[in-house]
C-alpha positions in Angstrom: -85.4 129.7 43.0 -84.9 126.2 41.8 -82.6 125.0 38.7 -83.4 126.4 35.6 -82.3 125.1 32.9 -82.7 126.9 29.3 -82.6 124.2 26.0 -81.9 125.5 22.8 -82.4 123.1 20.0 -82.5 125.2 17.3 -79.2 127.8 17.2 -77.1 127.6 14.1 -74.1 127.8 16.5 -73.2 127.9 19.9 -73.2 131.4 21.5 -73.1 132.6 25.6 -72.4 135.9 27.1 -69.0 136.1 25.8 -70.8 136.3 22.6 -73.5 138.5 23.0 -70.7 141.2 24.4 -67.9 140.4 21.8 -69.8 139.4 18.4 -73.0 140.1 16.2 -75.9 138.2 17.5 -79.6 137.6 16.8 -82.1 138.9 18.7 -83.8 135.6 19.9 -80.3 134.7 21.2 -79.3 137.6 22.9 -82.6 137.7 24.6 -82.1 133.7 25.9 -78.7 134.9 27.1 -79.9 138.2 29.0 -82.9 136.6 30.5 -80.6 133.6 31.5 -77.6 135.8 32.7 -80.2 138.0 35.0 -81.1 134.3 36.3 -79.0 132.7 37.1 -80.0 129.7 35.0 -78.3 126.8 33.0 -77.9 127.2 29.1 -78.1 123.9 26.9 -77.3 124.0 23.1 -78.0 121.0 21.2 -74.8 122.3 18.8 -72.3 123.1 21.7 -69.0 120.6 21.8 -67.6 122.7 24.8 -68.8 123.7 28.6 -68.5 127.1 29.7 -69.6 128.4 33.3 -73.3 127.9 32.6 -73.3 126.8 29.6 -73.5 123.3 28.6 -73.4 120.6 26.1 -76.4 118.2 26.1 -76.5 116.2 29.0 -78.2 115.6 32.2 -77.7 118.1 34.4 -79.2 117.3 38.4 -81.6 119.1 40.7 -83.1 121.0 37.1 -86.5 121.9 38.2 -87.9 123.9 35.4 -86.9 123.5 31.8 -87.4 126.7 28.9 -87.2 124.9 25.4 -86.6 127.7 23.1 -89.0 127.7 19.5 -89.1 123.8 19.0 -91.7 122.0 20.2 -89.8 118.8 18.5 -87.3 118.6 21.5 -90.0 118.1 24.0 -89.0 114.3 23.7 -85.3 115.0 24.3 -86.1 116.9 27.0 -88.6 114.7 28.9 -86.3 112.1 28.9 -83.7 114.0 30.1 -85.8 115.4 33.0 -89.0 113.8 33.7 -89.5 115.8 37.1 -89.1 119.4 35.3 -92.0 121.9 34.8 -91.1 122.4 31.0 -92.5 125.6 29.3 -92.0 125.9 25.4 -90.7 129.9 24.7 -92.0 131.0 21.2 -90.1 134.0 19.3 -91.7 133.2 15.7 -95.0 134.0 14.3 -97.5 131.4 14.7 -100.9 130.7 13.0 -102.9 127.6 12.3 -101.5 127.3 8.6 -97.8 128.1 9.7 -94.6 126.1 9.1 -93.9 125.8 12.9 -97.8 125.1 13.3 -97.1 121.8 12.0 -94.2 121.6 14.1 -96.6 122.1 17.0 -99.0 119.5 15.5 -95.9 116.5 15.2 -96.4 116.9 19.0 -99.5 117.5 19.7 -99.4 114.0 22.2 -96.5 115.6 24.0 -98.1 119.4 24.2 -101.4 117.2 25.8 -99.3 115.3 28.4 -97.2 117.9 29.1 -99.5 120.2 30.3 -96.4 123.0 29.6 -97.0 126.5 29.5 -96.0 128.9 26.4 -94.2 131.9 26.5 -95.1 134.4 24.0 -93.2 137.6 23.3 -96.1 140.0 22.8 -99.8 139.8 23.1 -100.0 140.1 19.1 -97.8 136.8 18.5 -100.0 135.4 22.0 -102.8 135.7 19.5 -101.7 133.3 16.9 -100.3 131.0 19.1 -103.4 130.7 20.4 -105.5 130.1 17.6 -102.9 127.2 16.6 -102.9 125.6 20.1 -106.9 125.5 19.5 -106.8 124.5 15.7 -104.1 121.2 17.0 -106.6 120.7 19.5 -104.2 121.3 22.8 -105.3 124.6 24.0 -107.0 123.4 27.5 -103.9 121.8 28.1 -101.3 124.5 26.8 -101.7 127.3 29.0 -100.3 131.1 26.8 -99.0 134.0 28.2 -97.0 137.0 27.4 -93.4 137.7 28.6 -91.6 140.9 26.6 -87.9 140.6 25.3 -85.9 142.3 27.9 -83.5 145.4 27.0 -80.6 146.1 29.2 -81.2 148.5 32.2 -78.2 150.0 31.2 -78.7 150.6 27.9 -79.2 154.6 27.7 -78.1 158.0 25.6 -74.7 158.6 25.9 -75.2 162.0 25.0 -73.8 161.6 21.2 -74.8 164.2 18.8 -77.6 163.0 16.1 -76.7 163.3 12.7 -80.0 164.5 10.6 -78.5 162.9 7.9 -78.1 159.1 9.0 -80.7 156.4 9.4 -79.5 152.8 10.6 -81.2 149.6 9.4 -79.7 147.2 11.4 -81.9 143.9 11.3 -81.3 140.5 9.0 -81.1 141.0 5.6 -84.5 139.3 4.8 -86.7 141.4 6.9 -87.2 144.1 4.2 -83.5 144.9 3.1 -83.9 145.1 -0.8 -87.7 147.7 -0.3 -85.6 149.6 2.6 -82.5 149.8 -0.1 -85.2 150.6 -2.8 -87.1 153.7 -0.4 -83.7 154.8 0.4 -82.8 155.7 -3.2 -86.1 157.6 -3.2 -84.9 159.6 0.4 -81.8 160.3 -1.1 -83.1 161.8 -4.7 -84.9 163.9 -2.8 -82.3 164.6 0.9 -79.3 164.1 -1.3 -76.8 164.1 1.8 -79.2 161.1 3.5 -76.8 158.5 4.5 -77.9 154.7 5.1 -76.1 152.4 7.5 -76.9 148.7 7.2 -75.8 145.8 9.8 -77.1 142.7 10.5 -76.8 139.9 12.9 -74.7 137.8 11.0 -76.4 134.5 10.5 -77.7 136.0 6.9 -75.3 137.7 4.6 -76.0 140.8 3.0 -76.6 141.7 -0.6 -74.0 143.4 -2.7 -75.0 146.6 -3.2 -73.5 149.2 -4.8 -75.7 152.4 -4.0 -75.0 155.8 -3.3 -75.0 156.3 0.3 -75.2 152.9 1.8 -72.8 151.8 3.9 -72.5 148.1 4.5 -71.1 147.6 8.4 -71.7 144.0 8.2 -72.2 142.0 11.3 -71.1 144.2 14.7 -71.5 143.7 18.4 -74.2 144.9 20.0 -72.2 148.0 21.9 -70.8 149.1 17.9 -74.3 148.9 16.8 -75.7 150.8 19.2 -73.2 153.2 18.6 -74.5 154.0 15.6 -77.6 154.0 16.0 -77.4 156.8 19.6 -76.1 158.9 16.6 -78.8 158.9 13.8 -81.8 160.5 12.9 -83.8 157.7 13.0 -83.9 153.6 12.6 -85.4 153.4 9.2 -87.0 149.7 8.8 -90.0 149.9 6.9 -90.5 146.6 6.7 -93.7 144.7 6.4 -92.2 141.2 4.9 -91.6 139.3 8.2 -94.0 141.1 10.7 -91.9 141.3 14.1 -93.4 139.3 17.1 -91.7 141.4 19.2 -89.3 144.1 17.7 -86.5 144.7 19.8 -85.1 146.6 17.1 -87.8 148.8 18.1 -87.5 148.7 21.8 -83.5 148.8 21.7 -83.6 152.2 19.4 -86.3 154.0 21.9 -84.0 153.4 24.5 -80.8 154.3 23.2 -82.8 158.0 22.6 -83.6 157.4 18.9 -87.3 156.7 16.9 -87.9 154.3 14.4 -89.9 154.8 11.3 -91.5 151.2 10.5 -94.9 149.9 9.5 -98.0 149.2 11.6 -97.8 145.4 11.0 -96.6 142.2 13.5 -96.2 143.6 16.9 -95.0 146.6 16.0 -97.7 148.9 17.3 -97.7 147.0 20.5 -94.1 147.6 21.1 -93.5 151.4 19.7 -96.7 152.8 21.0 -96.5 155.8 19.1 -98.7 156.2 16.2 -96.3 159.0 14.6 -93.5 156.0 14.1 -96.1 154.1 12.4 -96.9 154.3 8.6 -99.6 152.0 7.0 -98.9 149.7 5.0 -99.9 150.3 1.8 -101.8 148.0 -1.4 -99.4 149.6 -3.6 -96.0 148.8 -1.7 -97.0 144.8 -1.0 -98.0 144.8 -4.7 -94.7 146.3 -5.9 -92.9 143.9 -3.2 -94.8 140.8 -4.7 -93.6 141.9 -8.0 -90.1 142.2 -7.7 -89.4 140.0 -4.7 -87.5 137.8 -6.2 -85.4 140.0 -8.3 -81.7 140.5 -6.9 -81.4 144.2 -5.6 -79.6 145.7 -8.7 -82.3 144.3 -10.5 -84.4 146.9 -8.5 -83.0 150.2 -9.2 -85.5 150.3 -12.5 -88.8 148.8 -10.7 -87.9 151.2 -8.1 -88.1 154.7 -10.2 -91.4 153.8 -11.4 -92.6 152.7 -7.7 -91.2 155.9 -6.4 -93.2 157.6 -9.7 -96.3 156.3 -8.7 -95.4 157.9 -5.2 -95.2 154.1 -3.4 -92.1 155.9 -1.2 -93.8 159.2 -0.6 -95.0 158.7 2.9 -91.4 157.8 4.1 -89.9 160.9 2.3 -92.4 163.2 4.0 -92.1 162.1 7.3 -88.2 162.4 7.4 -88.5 165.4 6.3 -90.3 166.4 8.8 -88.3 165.2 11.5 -85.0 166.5 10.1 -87.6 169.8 10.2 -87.3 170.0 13.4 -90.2 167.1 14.9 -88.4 164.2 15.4 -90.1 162.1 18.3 -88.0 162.5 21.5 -87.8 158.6 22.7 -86.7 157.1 26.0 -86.6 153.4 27.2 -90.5 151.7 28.2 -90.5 150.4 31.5 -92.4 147.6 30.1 -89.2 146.1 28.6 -86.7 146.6 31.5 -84.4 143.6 32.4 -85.4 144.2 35.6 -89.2 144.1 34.6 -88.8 140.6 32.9 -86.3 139.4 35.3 -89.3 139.6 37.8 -92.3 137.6 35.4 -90.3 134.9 34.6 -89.0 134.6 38.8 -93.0 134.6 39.3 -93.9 132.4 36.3 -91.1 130.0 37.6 -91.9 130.0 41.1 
């Protein structure tokens, strides 16, 4: 295969594989560094002040056939000067539609999609959707070819054979993608399981909230091989969030492969990606009303919103169904072939060849 060469203008600090095996990171990151890794490719961060192995600071590197810019179509001119030969491909993570923040992004450089002629990669058909409509609402879309490549999960990433606590559920995702309404269900869960036990993590570019609730224990930002740790070991990944839909979710694909469900909301990708409607709870009226209400409120603001949301039986549905899986029905989970490292590895070699 020729160079490949990876551009990340958008990371809030440098990270590689050292990283990815030593520290918290996000998800978009850790998949640029496994896709990368199983590649054989060069890394660029615009941040990065140091070399290491493959990854670089910016600068011209030779031979680079291909360039991946990662989320930003803004460094399209950065990167055709840099390398006028290269096939360049723009890699979405986020959720795009025609009225979107990063629409208008797309917009400022419109002129550069349409010479271009690059090819984006989308991380589910659901996001593919969106990005599509923008790319046709900017006016680019018979020049921007979309297509779909998953978020990889490591082929070795298995059960370990670690006993599952029916008392634990994980959250591990960042703060802002539902954190206060999990916290807020939770203390429903727990009025009603009073030995439920909630672990929260995160991957560290967000802080999490102070909270002081019964049962909740703050982990803070771990490594990927301490957080999966804890999550081979729990009932279930709790993340009912319907806030930031997920474009891809590999907090959903990680936890099915690791030998433990989730119990989220049918919004974003997340159907796509779990393909199990028994995971998958509506989302409902009442619960983005409530939300909506008391958004803004810092969570121990919440605990007296809360009682009258789980009153008016908002957190019902989440305390039946873990009841029923501590019962005794608890989905039995393995990894989808569909997200294999080895099954991504081999669409981007095609796309790239």
């Amino acid at each position: 295969m020729s160079p490949v060469l990876f551009y990340d203008p958008t990371c809030q600090q440098p990270y590689d594989t050292r990283t990815l095996r030593a520290q918290a990171l996000g998800g978009t990151e850790a998949t640029l560094v496994r896709v990368a890794d199983a590649l054989g490719a060069w890394v660029m961060q615009h941040n990065r002040t140091e070399d290491w192995e493959r990854y670089r600071r910016p600068q011209r590197l030779p031979g680079i056939a291909h360039v991946i810019v990662n989320r930003d179509s803004r460094a399209l001119p950065f990167v055709r000067q840099h390398y006028p030969d290269a096939r360049i491909y723009l890699w979405l993570h986020d959720r795009l539609h025609p009225h979107a923040r990063r629409a208008r992004w797309l917009a400022a450089t419109a002129d550069q999609l349409r010479a271009s002629g690059l090819t984006a990669v989308c991380v589910s058909d659901w996001q593919r959707s969106g990005v599509e409509a923008t790319l046709r609402s900017i006016g680019v879309a018979e020049r921007v070819r979309a297509l779909t490549i998953y978020n990889p999960v490591d082929d070795e990433l298995r059960p370990d054979g670690s006993a599952v606590d029916p008392d634990k559920l994980v959250f591990f995702s960042s703060p802002n993608k539902g954190l206060y309404f999990t916290l807020d269900a939770f203390r429903q869960l727990r009025r009603a399981m009073p030995r439920l036990r909630l672990a929260v993590g995160n991957p560290g570019y967000k802080p999490l909230p102070a909270v002081a609730s019964q049962g909740v224990e703050l982990l803070g930002a771990l490594p990927q091989p301490l957080m999966h740790a804890q999550v081979r070991s729990a009932l279930c990944t709790f993340f009912p969030n319907f806030l930031i839909p997920e474009t891809f979710g590999l907090v959903f694909a990680e936890s099915h492969a690791l030998g433990t469900p989730v119990l989220t909301h049918d919004c974003g990708a997340a159907a796509e990606i779990v393909a199990d409607p028994g995971q998958l709870l509506p989302v409902s009226a009442a619960a983005r009303c409530y939300e909506a209400l008391v958004g803004g409120l810092p969570v121990s603001w919440r605990a007296g919103p809360a009682r009258l949301a789980a009153a008016a039986g908002i957190f019902d549905a989440y305390v039946e169904r873990i009841r029923q899986w501590r019962a005794g029905t608890r989905p039995q989970v393995s990894a989808d072939a569909r997200f294999r490292l080895g099954t991504i590895k081999g669409q981007w070699l095609r796309l790239l060849s």
